[in-house]
PDB file of N, CA, C and O in Angstrom:
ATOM      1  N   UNK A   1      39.726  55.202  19.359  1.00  0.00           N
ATOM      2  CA  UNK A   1      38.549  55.580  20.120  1.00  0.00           C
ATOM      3  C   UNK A   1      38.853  56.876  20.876  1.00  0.00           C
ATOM      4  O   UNK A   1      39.881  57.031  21.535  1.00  0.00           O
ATOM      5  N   UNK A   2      37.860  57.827  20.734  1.00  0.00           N
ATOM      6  CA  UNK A   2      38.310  59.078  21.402  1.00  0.00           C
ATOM      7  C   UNK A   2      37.828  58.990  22.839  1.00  0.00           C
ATOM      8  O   UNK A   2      37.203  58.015  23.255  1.00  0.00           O
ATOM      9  N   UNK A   3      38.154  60.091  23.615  1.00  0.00           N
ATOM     10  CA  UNK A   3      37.484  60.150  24.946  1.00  0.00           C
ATOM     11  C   UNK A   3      36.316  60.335  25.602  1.00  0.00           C
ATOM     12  O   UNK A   3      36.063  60.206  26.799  1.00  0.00           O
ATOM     13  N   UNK A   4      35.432  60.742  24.431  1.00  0.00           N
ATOM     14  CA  UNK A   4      34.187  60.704  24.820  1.00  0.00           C
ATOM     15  C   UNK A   4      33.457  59.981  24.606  1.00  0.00           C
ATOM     16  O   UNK A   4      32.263  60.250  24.738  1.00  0.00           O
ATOM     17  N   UNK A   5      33.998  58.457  24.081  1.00  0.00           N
ATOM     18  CA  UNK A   5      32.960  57.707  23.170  1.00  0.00           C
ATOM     19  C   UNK A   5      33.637  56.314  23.801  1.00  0.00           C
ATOM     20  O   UNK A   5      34.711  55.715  23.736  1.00  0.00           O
ATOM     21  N   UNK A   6      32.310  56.173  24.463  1.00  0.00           N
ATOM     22  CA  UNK A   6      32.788  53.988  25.141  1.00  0.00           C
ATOM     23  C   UNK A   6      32.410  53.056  24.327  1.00  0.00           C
ATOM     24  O   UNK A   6      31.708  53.309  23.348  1.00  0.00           O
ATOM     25  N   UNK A   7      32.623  52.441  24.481  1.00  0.00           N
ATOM     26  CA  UNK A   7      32.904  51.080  24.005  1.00  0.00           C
ATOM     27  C   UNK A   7      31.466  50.502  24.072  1.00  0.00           C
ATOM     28  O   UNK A   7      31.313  50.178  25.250  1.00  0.00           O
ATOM     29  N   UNK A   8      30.275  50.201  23.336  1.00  0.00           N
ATOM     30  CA  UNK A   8      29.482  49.858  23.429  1.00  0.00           C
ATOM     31  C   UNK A   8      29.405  48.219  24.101  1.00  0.00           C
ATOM     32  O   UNK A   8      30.223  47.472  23.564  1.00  0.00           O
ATOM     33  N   UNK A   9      28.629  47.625  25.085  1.00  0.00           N
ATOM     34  CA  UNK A   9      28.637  46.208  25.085  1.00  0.00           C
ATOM     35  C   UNK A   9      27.990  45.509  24.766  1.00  0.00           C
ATOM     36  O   UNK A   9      26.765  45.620  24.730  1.00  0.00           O
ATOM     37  N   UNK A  10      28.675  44.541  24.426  1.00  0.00           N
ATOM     38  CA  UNK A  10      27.481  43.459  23.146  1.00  0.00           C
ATOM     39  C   UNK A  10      27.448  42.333  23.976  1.00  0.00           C
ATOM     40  O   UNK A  10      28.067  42.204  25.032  1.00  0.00           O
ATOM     41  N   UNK A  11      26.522  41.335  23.325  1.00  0.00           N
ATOM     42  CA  UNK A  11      25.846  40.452  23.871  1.00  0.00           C
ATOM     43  C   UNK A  11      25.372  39.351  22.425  1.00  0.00           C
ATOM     44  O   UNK A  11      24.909  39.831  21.391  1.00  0.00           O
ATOM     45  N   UNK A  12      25.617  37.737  22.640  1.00  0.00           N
ATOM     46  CA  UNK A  12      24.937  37.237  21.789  1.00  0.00           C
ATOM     47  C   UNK A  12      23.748  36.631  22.208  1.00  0.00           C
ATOM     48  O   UNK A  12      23.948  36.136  23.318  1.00  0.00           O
ATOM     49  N   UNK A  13      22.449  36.418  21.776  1.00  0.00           N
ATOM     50  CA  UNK A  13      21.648  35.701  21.778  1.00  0.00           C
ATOM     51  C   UNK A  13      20.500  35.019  21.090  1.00  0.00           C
ATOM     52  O   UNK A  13      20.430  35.688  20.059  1.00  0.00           O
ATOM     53  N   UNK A  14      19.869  34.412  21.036  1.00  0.00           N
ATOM     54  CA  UNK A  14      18.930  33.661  19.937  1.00  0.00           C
ATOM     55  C   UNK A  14      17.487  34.606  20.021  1.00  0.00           C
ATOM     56  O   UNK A  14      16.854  34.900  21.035  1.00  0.00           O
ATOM     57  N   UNK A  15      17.188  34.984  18.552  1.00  0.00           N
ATOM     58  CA  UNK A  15      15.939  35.706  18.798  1.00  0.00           C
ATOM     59  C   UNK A  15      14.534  34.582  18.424  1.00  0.00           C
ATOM     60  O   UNK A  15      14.449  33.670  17.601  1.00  0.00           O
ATOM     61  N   UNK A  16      13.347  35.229  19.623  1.00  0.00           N
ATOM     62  CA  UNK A  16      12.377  34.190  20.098  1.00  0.00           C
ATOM     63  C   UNK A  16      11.303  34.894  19.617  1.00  0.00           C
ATOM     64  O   UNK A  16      10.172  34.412  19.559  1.00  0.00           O
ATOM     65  N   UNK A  17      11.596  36.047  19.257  1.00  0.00           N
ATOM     66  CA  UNK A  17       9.946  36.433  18.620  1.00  0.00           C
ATOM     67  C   UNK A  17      10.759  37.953  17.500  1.00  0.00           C
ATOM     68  O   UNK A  17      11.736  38.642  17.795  1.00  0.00           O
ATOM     69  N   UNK A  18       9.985  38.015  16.389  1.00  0.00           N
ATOM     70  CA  UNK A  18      10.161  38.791  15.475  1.00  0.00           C
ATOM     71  C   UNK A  18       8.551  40.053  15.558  1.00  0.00           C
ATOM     72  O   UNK A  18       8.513  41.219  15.165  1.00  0.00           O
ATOM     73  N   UNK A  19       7.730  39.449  16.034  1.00  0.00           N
ATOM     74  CA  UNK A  19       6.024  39.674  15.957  1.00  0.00           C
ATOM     75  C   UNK A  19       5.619  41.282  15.823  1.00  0.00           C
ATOM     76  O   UNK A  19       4.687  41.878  15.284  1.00  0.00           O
ATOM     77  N   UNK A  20       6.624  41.627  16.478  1.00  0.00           N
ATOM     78  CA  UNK A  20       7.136  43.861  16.805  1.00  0.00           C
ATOM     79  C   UNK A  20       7.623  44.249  15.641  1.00  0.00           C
ATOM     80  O   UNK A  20       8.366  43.638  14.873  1.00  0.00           O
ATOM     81  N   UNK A  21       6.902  45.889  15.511  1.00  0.00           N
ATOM     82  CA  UNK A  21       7.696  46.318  14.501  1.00  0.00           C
ATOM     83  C   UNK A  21       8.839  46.839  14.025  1.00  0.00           C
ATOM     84  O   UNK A  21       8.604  47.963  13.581  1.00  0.00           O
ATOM     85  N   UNK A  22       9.941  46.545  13.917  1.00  0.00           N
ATOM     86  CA  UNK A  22      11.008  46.729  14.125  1.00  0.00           C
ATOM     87  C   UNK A  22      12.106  46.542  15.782  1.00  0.00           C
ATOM     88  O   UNK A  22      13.132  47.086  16.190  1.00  0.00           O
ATOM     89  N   UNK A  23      11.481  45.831  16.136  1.00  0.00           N
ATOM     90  CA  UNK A  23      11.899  45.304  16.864  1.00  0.00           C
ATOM     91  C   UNK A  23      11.917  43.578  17.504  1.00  0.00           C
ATOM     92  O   UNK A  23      11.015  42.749  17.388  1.00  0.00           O
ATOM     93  N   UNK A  24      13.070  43.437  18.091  1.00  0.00           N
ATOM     94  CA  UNK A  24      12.602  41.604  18.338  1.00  0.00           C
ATOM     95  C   UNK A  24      13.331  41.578  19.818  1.00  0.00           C
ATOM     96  O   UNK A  24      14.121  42.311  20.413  1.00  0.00           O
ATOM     97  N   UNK A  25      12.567  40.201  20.125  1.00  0.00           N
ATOM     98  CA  UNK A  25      12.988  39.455  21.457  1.00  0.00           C
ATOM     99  C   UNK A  25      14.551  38.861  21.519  1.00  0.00           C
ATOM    100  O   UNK A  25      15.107  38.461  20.497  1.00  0.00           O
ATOM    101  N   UNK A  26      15.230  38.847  22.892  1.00  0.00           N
ATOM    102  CA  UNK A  26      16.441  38.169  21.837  1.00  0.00           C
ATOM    103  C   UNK A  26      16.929  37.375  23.200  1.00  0.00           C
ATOM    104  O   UNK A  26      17.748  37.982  23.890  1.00  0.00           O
ATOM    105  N   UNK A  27      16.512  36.106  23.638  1.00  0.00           N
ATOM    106  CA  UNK A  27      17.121  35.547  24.319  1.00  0.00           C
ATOM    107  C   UNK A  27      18.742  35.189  24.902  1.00  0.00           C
ATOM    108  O   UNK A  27      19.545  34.540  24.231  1.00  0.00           O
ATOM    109  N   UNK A  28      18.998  35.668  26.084  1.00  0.00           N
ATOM    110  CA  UNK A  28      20.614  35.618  26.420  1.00  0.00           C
ATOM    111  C   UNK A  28      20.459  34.584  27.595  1.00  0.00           C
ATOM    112  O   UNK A  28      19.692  34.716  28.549  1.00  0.00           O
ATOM    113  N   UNK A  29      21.353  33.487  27.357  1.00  0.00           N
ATOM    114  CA  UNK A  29      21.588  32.463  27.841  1.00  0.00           C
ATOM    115  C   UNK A  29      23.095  32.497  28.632  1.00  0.00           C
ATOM    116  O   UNK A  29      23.948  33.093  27.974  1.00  0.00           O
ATOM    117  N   UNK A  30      23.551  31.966  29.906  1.00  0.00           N
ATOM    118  CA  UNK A  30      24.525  32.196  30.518  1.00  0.00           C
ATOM    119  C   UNK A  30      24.424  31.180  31.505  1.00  0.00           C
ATOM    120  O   UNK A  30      23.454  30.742  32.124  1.00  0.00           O
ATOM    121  N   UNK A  31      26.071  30.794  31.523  1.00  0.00           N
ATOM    122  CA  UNK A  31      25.793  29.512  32.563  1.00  0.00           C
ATOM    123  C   UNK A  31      26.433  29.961  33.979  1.00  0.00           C
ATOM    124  O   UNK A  31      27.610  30.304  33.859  1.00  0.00           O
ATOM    125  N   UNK A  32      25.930  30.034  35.263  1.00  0.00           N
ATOM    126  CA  UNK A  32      26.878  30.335  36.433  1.00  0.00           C
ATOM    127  C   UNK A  32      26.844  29.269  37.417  1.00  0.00           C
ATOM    128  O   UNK A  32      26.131  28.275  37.274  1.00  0.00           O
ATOM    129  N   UNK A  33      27.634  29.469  38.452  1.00  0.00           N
ATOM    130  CA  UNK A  33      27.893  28.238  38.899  1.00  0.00           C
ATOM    131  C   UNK A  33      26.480  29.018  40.526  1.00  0.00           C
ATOM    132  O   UNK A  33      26.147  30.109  40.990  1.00  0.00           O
ATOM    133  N   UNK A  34      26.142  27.412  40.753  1.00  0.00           N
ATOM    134  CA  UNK A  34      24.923  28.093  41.673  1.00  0.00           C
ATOM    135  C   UNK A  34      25.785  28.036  43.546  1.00  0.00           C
ATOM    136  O   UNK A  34      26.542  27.146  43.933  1.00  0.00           O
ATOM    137  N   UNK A  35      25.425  29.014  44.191  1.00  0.00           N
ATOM    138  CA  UNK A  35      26.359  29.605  44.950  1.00  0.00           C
ATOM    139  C   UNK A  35      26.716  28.610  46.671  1.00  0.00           C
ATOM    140  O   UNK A  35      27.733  28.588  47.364  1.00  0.00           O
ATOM    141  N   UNK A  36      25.330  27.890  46.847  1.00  0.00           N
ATOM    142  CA  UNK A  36      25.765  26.701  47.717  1.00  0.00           C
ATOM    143  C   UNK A  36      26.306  25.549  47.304  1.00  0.00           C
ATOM    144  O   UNK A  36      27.279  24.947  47.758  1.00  0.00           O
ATOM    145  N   UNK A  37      25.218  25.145  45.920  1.00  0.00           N
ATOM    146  CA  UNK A  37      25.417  23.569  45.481  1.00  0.00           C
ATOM    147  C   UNK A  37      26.978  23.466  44.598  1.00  0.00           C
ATOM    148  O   UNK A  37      27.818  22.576  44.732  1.00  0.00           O
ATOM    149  N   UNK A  38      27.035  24.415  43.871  1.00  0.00           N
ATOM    150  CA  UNK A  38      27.961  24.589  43.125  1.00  0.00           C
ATOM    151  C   UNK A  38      27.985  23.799  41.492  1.00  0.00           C
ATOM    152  O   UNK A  38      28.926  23.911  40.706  1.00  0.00           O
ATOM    153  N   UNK A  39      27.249  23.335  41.342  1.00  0.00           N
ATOM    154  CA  UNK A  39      26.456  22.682  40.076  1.00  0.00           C
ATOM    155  C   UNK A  39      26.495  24.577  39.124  1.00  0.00           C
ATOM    156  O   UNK A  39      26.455  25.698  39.631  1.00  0.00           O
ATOM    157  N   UNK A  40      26.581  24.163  37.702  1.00  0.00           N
ATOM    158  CA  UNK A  40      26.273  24.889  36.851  1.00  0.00           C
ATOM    159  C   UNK A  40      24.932  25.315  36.237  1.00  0.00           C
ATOM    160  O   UNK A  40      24.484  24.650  35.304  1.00  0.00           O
ATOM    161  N   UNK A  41      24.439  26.102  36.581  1.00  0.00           N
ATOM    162  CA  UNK A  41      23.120  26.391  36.868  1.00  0.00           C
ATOM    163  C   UNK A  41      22.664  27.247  35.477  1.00  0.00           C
ATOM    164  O   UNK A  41      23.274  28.311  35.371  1.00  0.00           O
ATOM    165  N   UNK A  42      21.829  27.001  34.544  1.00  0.00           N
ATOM    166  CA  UNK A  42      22.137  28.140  33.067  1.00  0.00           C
ATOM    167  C   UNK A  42      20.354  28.826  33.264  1.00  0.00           C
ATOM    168  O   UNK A  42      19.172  28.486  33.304  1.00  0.00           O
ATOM    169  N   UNK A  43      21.180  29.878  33.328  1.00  0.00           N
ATOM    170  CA  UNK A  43      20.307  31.471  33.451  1.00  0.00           C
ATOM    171  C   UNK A  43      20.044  31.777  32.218  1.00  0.00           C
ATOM    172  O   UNK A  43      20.757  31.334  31.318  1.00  0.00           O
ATOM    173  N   UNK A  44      18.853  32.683  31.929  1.00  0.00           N
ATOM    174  CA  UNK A  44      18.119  32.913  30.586  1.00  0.00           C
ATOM    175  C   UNK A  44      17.619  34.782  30.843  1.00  0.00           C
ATOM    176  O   UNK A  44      17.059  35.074  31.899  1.00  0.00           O
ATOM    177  N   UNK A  45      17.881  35.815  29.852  1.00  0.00           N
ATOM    178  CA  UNK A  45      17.380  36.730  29.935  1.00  0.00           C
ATOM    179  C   UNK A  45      16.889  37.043  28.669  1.00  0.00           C
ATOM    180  O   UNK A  45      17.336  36.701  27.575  1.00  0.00           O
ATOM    181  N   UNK A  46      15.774  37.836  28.978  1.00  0.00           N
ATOM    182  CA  UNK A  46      15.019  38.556  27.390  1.00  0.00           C
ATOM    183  C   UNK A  46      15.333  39.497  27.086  1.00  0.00           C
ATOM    184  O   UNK A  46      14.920  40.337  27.885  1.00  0.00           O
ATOM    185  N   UNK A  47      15.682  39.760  26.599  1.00  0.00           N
ATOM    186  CA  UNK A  47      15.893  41.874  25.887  1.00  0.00           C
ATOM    187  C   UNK A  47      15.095  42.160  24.460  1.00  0.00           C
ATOM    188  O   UNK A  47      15.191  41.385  23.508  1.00  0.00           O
ATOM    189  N   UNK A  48      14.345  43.296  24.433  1.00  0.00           N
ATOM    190  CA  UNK A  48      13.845  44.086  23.523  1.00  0.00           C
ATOM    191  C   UNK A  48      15.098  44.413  22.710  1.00  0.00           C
ATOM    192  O   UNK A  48      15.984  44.824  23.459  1.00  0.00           O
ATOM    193  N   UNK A  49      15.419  44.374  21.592  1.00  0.00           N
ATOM    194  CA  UNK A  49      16.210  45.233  20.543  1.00  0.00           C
ATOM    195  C   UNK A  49      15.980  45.693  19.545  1.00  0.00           C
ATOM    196  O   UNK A  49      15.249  44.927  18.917  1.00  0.00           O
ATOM    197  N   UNK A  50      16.277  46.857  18.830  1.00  0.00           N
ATOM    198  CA  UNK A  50      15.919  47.296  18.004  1.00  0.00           C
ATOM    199  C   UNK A  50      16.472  46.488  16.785  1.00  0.00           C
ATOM    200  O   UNK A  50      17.669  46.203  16.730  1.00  0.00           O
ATOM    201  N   UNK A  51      15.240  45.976  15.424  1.00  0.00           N
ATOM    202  CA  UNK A  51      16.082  45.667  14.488  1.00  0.00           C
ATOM    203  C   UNK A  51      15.462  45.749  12.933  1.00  0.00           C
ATOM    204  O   UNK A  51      14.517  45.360  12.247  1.00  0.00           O
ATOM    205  N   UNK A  52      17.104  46.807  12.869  1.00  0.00           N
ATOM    206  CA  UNK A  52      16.832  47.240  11.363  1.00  0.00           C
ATOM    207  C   UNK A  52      17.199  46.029  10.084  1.00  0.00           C
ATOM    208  O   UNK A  52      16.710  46.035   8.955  1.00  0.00           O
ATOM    209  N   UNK A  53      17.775  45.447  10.402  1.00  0.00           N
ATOM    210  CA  UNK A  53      18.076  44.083   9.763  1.00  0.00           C
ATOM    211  C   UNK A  53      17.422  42.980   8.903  1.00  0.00           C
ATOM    212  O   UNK A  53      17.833  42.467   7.862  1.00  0.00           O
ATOM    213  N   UNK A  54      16.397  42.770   9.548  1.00  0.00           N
ATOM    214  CA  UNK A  54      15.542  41.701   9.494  1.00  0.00           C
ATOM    215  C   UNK A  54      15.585  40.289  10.204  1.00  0.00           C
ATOM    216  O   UNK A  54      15.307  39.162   9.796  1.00  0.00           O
ATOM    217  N   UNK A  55      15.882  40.602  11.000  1.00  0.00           N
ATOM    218  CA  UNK A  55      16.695  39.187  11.202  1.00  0.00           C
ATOM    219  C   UNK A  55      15.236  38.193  11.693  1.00  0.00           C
ATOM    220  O   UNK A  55      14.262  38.945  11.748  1.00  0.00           O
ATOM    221  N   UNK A  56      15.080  37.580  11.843  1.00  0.00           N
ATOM    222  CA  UNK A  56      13.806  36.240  11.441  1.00  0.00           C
ATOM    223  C   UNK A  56      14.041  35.284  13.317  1.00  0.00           C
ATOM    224  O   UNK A  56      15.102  35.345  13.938  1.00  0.00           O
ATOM    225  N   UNK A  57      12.841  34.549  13.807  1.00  0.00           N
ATOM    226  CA  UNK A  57      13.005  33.676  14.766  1.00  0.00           C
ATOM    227  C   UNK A  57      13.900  32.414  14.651  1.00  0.00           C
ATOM    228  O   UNK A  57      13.723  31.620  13.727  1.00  0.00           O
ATOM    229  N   UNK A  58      14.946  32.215  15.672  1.00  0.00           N
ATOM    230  CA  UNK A  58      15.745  31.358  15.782  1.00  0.00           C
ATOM    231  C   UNK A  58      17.018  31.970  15.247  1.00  0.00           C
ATOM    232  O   UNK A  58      18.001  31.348  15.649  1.00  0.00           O
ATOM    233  N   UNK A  59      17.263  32.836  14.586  1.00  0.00           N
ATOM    234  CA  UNK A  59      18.298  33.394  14.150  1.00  0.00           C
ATOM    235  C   UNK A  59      19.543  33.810  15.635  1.00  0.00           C
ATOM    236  O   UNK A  59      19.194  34.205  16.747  1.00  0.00           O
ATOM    237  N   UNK A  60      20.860  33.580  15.205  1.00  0.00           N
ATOM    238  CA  UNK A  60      21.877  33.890  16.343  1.00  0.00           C
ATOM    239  C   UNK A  60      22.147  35.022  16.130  1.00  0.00           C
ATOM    240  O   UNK A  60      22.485  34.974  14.947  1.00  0.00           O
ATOM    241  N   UNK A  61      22.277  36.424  16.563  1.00  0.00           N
ATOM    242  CA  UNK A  61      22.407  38.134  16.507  1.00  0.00           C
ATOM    243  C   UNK A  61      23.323  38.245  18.078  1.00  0.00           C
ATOM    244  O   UNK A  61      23.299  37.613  19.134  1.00  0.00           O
ATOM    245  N   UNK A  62      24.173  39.519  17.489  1.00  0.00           N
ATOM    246  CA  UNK A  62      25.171  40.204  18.388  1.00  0.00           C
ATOM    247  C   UNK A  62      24.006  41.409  18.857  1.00  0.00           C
ATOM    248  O   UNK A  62      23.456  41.910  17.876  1.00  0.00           O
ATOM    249  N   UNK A  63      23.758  41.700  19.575  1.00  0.00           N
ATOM    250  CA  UNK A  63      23.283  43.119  20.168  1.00  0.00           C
ATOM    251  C   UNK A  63      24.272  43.874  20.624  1.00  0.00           C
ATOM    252  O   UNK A  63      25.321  43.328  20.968  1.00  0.00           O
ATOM    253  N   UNK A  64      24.107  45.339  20.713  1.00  0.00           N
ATOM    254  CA  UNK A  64      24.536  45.846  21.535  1.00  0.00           C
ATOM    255  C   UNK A  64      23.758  46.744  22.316  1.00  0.00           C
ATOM    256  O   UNK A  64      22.631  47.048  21.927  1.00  0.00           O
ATOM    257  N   UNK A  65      24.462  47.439  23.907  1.00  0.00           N
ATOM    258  CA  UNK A  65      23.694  48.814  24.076  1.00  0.00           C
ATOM    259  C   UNK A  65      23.318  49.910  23.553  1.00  0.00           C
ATOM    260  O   UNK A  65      24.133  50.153  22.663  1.00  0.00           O
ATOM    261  N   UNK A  66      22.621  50.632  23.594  1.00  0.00           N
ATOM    262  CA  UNK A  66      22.577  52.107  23.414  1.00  0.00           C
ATOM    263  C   UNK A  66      21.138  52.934  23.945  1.00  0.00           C
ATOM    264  O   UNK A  66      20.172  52.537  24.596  1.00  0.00           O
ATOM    265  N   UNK A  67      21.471  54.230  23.362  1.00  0.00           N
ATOM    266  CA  UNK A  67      20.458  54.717  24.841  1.00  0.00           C
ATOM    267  C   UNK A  67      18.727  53.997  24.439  1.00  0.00           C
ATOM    268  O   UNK A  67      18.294  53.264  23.550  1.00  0.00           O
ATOM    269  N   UNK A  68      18.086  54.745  25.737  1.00  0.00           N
ATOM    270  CA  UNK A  68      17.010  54.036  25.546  1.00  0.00           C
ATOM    271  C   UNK A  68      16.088  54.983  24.315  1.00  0.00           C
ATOM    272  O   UNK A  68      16.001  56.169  23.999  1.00  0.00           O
ATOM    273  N   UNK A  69      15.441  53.565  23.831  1.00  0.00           N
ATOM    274  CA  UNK A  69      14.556  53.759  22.148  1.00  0.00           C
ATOM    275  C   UNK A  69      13.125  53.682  22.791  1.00  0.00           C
ATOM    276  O   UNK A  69      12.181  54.399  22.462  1.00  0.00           O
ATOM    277  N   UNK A  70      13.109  52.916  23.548  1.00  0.00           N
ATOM    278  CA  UNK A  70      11.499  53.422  24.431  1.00  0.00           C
ATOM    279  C   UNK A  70      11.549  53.036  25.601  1.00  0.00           C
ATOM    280  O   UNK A  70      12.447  53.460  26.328  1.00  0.00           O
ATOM    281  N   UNK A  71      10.376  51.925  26.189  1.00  0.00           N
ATOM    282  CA  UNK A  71      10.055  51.518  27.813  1.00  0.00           C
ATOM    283  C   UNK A  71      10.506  51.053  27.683  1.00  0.00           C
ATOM    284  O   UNK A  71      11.444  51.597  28.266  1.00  0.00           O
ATOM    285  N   UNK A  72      11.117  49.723  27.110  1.00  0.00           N
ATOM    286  CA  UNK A  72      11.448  48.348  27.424  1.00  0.00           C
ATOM    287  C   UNK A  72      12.617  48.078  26.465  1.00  0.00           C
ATOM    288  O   UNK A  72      13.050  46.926  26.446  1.00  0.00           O
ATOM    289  N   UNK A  73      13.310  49.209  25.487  1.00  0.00           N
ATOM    290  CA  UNK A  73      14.227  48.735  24.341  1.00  0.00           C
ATOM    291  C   UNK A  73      15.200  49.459  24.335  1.00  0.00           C
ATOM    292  O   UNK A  73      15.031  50.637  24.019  1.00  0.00           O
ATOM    293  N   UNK A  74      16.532  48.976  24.686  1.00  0.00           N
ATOM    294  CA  UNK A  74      17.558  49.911  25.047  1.00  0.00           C
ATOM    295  C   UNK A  74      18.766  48.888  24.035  1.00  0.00           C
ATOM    296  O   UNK A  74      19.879  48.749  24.543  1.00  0.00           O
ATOM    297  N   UNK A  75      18.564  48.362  22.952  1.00  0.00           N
ATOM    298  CA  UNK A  75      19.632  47.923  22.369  1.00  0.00           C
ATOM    299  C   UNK A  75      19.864  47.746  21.052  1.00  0.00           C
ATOM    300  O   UNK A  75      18.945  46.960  20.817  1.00  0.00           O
ATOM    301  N   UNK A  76      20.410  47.895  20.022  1.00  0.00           N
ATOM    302  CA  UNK A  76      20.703  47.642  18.590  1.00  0.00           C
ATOM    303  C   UNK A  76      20.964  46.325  18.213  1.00  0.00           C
ATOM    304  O   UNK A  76      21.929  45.935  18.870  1.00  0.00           O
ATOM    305  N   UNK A  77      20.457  45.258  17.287  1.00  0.00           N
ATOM    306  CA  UNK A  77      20.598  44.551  16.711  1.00  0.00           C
ATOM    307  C   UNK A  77      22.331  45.132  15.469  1.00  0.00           C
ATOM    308  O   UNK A  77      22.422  45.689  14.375  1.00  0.00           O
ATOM    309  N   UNK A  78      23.271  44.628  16.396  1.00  0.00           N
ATOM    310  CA  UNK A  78      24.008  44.969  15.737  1.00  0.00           C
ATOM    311  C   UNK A  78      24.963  44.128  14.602  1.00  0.00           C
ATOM    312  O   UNK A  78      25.830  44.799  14.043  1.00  0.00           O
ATOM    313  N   UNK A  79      24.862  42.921  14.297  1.00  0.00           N
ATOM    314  CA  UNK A  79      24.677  41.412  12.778  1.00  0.00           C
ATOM    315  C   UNK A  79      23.947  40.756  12.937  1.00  0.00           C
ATOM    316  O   UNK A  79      23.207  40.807  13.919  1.00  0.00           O
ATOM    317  N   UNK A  80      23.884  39.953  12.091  1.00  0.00           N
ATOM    318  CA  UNK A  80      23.321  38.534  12.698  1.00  0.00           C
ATOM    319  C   UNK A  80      24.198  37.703  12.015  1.00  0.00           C
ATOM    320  O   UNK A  80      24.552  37.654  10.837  1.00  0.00           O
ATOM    321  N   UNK A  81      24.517  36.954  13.166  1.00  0.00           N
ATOM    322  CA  UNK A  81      25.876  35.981  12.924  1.00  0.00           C
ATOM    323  C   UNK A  81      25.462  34.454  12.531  1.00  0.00           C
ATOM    324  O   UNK A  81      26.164  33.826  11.738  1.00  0.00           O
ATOM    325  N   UNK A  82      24.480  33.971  13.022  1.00  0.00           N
ATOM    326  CA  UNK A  82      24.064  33.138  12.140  1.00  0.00           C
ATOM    327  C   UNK A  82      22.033  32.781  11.912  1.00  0.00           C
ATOM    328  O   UNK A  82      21.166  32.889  12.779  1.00  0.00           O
ATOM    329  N   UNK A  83      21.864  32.348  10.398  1.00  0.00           N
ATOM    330  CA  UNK A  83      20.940  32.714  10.334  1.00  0.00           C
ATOM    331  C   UNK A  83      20.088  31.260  10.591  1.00  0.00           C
ATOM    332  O   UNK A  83      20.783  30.244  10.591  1.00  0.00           O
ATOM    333  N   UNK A  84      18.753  31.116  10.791  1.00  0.00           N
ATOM    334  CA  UNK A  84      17.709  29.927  11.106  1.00  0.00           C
ATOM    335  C   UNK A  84      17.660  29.062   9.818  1.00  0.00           C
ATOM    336  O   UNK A  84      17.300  29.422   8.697  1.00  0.00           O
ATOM    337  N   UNK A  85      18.112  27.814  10.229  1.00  0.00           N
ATOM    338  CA  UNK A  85      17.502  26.834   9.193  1.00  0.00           C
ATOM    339  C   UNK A  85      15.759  27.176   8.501  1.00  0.00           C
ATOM    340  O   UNK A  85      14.776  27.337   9.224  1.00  0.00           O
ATOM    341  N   UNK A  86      15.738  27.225   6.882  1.00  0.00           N
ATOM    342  CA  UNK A  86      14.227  27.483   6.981  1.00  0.00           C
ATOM    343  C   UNK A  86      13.674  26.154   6.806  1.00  0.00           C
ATOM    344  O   UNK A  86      12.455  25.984   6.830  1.00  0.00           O
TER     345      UNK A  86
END
């Protein structure tokens, strides 16, 4: 890796809508511990990603960053690691 070039960060999550054109929803799920009770509390985020792939609803996909592609889509569908029962 040279010096001008980082390390992109990836992310896995389940995609929840395909409906965009070339692009999909991609649910990120994360468990933290909640900060009085201390119980494991599981957090949910959405991200726009771009995807050249095809990848289909319910499917498991790696994303990563990269710059922003419009308002709301700042990431690459970068595999899909596993695909939806049809």
């Amino acid at each position: 890796m040279s010096d001008n070039q980082k390390q992109a960060r990836t992310l896995e999550g389940r995609v929840i809508s395909n409906k965009m054109d070339k692009t999909v929803t991609v649910l990120i799920e994360r468990q933290v511990q909640h900060g009085l009770l201390g119980k494991i509390v599981r957090r949910s985020t959405k991200l726009h990603a771009q995807d050249d792939l095809g990848a289909n609803e319910g499917d498991l996909v790696r994303i990563a960053e990269c710059r922003p592609l419009s308002k709301t889509k700042h990431h690459r569908v970068v595999e899909i690691v596993v695909r939806a029962a049809v």
